[in-house]
C-alpha positions in Angstrom: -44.3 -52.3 -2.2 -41.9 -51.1 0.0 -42.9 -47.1 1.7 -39.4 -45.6 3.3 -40.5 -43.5 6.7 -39.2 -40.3 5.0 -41.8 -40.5 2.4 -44.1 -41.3 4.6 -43.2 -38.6 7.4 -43.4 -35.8 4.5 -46.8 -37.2 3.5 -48.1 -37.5 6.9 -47.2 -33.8 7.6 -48.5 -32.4 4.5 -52.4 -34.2 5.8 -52.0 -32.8 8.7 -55.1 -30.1 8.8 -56.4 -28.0 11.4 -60.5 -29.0 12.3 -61.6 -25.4 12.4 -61.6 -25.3 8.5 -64.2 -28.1 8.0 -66.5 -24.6 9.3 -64.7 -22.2 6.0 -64.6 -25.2 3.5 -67.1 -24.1 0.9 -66.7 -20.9 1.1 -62.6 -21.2 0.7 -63.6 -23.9 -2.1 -65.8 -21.2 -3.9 -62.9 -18.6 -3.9 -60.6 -21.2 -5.1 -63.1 -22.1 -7.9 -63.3 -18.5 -8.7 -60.2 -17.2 -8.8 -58.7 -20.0 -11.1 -61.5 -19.4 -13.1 -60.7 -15.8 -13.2 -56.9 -16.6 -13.8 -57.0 -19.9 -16.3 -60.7 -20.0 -17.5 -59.2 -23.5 -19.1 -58.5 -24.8 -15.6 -55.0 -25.2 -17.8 -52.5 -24.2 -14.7 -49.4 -25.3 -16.6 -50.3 -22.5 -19.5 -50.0 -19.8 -16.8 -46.1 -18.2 -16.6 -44.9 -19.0 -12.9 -45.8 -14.9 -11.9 -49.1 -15.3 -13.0 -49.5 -18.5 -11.4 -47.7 -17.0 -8.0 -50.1 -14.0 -8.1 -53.2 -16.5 -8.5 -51.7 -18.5 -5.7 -51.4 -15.3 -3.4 -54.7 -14.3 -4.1 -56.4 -17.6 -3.4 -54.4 -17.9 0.4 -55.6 -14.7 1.4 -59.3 -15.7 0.9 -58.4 -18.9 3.6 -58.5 -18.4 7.5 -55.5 -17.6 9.4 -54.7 -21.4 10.4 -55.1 -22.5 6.8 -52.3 -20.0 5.7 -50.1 -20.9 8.2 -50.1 -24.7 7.1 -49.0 -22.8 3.8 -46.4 -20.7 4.9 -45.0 -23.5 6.7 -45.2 -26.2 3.7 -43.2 -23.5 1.8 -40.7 -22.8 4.4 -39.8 -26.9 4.9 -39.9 -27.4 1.2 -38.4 -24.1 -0.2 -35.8 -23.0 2.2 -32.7 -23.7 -0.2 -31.2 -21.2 -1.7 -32.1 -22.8 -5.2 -35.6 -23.3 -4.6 -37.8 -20.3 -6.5 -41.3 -19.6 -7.3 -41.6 -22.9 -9.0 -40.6 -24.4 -6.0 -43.6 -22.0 -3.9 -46.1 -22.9 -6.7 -45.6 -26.4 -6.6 -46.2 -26.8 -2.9 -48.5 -24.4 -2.5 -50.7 -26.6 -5.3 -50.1 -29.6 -3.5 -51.5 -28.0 -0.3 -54.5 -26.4 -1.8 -55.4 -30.0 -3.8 -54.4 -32.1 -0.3 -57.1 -29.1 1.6 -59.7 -29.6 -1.4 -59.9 -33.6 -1.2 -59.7 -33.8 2.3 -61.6 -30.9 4.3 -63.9 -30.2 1.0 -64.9 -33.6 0.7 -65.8 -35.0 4.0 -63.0 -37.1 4.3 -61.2 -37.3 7.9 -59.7 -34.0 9.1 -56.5 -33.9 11.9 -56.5 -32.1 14.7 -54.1 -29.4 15.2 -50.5 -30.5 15.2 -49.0 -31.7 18.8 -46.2 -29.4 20.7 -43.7 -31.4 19.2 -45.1 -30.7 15.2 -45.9 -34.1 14.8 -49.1 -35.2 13.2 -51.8 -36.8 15.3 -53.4 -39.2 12.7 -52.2 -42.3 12.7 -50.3 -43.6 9.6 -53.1 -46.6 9.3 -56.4 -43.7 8.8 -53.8 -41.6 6.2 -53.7 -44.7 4.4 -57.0 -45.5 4.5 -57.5 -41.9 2.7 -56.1 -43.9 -0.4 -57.8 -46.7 0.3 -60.5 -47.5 3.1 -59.8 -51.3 3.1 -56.3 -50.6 4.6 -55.9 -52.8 7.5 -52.3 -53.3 10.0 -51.1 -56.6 9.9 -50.4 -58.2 13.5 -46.7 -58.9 14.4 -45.1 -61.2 16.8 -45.5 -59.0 19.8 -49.2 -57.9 19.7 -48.5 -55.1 22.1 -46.1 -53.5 19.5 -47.4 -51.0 17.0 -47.7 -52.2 13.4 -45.1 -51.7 10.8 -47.2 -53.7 8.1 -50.4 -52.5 6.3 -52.5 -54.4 3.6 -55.3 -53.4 1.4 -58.2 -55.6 0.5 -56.6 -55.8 -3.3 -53.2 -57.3 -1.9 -51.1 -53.8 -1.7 -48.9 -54.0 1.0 -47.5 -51.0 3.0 -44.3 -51.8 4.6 -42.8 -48.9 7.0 -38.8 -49.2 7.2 -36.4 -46.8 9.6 -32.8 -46.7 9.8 -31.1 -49.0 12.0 -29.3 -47.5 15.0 -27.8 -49.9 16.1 -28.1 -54.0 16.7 -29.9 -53.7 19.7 -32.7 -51.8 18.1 -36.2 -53.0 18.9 -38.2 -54.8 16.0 -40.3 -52.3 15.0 -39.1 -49.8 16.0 -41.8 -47.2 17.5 -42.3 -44.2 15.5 -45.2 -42.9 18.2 -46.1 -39.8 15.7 -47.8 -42.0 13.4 -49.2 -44.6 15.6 -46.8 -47.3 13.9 -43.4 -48.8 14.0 -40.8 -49.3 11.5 -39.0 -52.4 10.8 -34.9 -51.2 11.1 -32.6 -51.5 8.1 -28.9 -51.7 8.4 -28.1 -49.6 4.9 -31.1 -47.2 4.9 -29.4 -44.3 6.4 -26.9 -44.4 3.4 -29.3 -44.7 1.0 -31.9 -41.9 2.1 -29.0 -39.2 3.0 -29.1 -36.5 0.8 -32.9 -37.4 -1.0 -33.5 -35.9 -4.6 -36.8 -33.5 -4.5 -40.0 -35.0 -6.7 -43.4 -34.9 -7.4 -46.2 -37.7 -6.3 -48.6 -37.9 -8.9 -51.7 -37.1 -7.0 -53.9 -33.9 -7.5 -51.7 -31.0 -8.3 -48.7 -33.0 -7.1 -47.5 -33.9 -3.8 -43.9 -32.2 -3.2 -41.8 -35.6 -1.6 -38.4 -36.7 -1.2 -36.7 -39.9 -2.6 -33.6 -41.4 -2.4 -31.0 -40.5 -5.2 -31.8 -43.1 -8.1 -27.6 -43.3 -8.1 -27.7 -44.7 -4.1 -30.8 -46.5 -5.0 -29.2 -48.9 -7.5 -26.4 -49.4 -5.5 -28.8 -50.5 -2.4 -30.4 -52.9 -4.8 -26.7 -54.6 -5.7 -26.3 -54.8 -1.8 -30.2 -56.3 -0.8 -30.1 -59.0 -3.9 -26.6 -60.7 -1.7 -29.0 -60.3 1.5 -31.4 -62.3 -0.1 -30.0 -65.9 -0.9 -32.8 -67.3 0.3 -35.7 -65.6 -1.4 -35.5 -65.9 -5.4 -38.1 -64.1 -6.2 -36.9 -60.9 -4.4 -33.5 -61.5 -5.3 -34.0 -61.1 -8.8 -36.3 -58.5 -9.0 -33.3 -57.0 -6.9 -30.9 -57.2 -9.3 -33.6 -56.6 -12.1 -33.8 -53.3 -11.0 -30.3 -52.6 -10.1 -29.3 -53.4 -14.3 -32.4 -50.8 -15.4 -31.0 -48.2 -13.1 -27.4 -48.4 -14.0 -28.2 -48.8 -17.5 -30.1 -45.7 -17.5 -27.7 -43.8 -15.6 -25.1 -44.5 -17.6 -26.5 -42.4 -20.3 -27.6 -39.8 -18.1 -25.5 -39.4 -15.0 -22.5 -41.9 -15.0 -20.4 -39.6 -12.7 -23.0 -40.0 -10.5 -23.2 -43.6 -10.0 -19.6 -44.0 -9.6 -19.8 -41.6 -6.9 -22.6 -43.7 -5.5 -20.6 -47.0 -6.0 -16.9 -45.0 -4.2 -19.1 -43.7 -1.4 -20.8 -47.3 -0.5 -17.4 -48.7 -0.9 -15.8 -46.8 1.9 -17.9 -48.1 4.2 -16.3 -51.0 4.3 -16.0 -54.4 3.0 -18.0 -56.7 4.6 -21.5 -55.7 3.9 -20.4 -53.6 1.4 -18.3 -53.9 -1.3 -17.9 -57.8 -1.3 -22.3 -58.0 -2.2 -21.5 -55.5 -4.8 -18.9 -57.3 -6.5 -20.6 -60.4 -6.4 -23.9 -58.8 -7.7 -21.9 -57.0 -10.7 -21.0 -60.6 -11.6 -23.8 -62.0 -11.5 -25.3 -59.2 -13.7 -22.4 -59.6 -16.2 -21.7 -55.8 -15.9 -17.8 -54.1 -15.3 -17.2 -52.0 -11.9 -17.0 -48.6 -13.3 -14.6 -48.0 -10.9 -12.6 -51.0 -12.1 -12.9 -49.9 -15.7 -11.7 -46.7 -14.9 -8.4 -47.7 -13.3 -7.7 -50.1 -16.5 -5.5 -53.4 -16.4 
């Protein structure tokens, strides 16, 4: 499995806790306890209308030290800026922060320092993922002097770290310092991350992410199955995928697709539109933006 660096950079900030509240832990766990109770004695969050759930919220923050809140206010301010985003949006990340301070200051599991001048966390990407999974080891490259961009765990699940490519001089990986890791560089993963759709990761409460548009993603997978002549397996797991996706979004959002499939187009031919034409043939499936122009 595949991890983009966006994900990755959004999960890595989110874990990134201040030491001094190992000291307040129980006693911010106990308030937390208390005040849900008090709130939801089901423990039952989604039953709660979003006021009652934003008061509960408030109430619980202002039990936690100063440094804690901050890492609240500022989860909130990355996550909610938009003008679109409302008190769902606060709730949401605010439960994701309180479940990411529970399981990891609460339990004993390894706390970051304080952030770096530049807002970068200072745990490496290889102890987050060993969080999930203590048997997470980095995989050696070619250069052994170059920071890892490959991670396994003992049950075969690999972690593969991918950037944007710059340009084609870019190193291989490149270094992404922050995390203590590099990134292998893609040459369409700048089109297909701009503009990410907001989500939840199903762990805890939720963890508040950012994914590529499903529209962009299935028109990435038409483009990597022509990349891959070589490797079968991948190829049609490639174009697998592709036919689920733009057989679901053609019941749901087929305006958007097309826009996806216009948009990759004008970047140019080579690269672009010649791997998806070939892979809509080899699917069996009609351009939408053929089919909409006629004979």
């Amino acid at each position: 499995m595949r991890v983009s660096f966006i994900a990755l950079g959004i999960l890595a900030a989110a874990a990134a806790w201040s030491a001094s509240a190992q000291s307040t832990g129980e006693q911010a766990r106990d308030d937390y306890q208390a005040e849900l109770g008090r709130q939801c004695p089901d423990k039952q969050l989604q039953l709660l209308s979003t006021r009652n759930l934003s008061d509960a919220l408030d109430s619980y923050k202002q039990s936690l030290g100063e440094d804690i809140r901050a890492r609240f206010d500022q989860a909130e301010s990355t996550n909610c800026s938009s003008l679109d985003a409302g008190a769902d949006c606060v709730n949401t990340v605010d439960l994701a922060t309180a479940s990411l301070a529970l399981s990891a200051d609460f339990e004993g599991r390894p706390t970051a320092a304080p952030d770096d001048q530049a807002g970068a966390p200072v745990q490496s990407l290889g102890e987050i993922l060993r969080w999930a999974d203590s048997t997470f080891q980095a995989l050696p490259g070619l250069d052994p002097k170059a920071l890892p961009s490959h991670f396994r765990a003992r049950s075969g699940f690999l972690v593969d770290v991918l950037v944007p490519q710059r340009s084609r001089k870019d190193t291989n990986p490149v270094p992404i310092p922050g995390l203590q890791a590099g990134g292998t560089p893609l040459q369409h993963l700048a089109w297909l991350i701009n503009d990410p759709s907001p989500t939840i990761a199903l762990y805890g409460s939720g963890v508040f992410v950012r994914v590529p548009q499903p529209a962009r993603y299935a028109v990435h997978k038409l483009i990597l199955a022509q990349k891959r002549r070589s490797d079968t397996i991948k190829r049609r797991k490639d174009l697998a995928q592709a036919r689920s996706l733009i057989e679901a979004l053609s019941g749901s959002e087929p305006h958007a697709f097309e826009d996806a499939m216009d948009d990759a187009r004008s970047q140019g031919a080579k690269g672009w539109s010649e791997p998806i034409d070939r892979s809509l043939q080899e699917l069996g499936l009609v351009d939408p933006v053929e089919q909409k122009a006629g004979p």
